[in-house]
C-alpha positions in Angstrom: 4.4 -12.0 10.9 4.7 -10.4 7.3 7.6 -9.0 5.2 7.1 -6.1 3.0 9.0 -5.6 -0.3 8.2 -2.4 -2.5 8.8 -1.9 -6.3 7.8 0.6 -8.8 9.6 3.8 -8.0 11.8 5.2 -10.1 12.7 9.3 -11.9 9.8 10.8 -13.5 8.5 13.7 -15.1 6.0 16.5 -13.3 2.5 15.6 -14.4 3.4 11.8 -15.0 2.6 8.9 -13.2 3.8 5.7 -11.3 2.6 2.7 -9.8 4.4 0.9 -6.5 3.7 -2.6 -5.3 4.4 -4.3 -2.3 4.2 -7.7 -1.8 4.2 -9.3 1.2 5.4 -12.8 2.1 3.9 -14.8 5.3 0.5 -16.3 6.0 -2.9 -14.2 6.6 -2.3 -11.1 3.7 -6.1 -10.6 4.1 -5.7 -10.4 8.3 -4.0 -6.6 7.7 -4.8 -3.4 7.4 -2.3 -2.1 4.5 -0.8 1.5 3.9 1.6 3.8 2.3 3.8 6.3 4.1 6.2 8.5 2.7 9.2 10.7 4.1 10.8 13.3 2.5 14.6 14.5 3.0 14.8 16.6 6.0 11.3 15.5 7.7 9.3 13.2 9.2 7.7 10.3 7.4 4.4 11.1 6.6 0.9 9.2 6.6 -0.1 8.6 2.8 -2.7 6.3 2.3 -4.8 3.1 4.3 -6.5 0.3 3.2 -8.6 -2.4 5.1 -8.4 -6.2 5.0 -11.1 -6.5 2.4 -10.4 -3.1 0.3 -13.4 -1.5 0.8 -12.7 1.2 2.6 -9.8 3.6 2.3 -8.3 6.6 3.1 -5.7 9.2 1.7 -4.0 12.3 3.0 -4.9 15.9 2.0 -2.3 15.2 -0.5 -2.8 12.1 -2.1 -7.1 12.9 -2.3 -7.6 13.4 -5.8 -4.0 12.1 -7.1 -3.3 8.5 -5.2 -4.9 5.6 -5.1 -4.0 2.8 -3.0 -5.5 -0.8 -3.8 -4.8 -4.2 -2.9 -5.0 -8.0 -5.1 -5.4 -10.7 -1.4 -4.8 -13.4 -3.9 -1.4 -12.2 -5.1 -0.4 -10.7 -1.4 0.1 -7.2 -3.2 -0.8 -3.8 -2.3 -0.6 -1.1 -4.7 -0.5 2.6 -4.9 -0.6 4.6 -8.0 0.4 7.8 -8.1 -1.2 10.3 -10.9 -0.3 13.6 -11.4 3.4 13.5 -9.9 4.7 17.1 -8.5 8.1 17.7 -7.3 6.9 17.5 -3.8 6.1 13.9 -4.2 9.7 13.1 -4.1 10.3 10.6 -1.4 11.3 7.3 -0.2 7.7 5.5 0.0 7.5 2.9 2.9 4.8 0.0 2.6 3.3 -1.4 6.4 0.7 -3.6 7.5 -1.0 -4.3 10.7 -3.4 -6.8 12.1 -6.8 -5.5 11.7 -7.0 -5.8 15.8 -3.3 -3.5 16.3 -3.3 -0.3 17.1 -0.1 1.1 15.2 1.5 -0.3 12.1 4.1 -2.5 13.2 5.2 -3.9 10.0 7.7 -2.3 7.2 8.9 -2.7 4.2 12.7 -1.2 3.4 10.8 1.5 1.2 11.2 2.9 -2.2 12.2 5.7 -3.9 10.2 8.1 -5.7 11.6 11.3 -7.6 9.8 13.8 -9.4 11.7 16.6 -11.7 10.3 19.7 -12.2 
């Protein structure tokens, strides 16, 4: 089992940038597939960004390509997503979640963080 804390969001400007963390507490970091989702007021959460056990592969939404880019340090038990190029329609609470490399959903969440961008 793992627990997910996130940091790092906070009020910025259009154009700026941020950087979240999650560290994760419990035994086996490298054993999961890592990843960012975000949701919005008034909609669904959303698929952000995945990263495997080893970090070399990822893969971002439509939205993030270009913008986001999610990384991970397995010997501090931290993944990390920064966020360049902030537009208002970035503003969300941003969940970190893991899964074993072997599930088929993520199972595991963090309580999330919140990200706001002013226009």
């Amino acid at each position: 089992q793992v627990q997910l804390v996130e940091s790092g969001g906070g009020l910025v400007q259009a154009g700026g940038s941020l950087r979240l963390s999650c560290a994760a507490s419990g035994r086996s970091f490298s054993s999961y597939t890592m990843g960012w989702f975000r949701q919005a007021p008034g909609k669904e959460r959303e698929f952000v960004a995945t990263i495997t056990r080893s970090g070399g592969t990822t893969n971002y939404a439509d939205s993030a390509k270009d913008r986001f880019t999610i990384s991970r340090d397995n010997t501090k038990n931290t993944v990390y997503l920064q966020l360049n190029s902030l537009k208002p329609e970035d503003t969300a609470v941003y969940y970190c979640t893991a899964k074993l490399w072997s599930a088929s959903e993520f199972n595991y969440w963090g309580q999330g963080t919140q990200v706001t961008v002013s226009s």
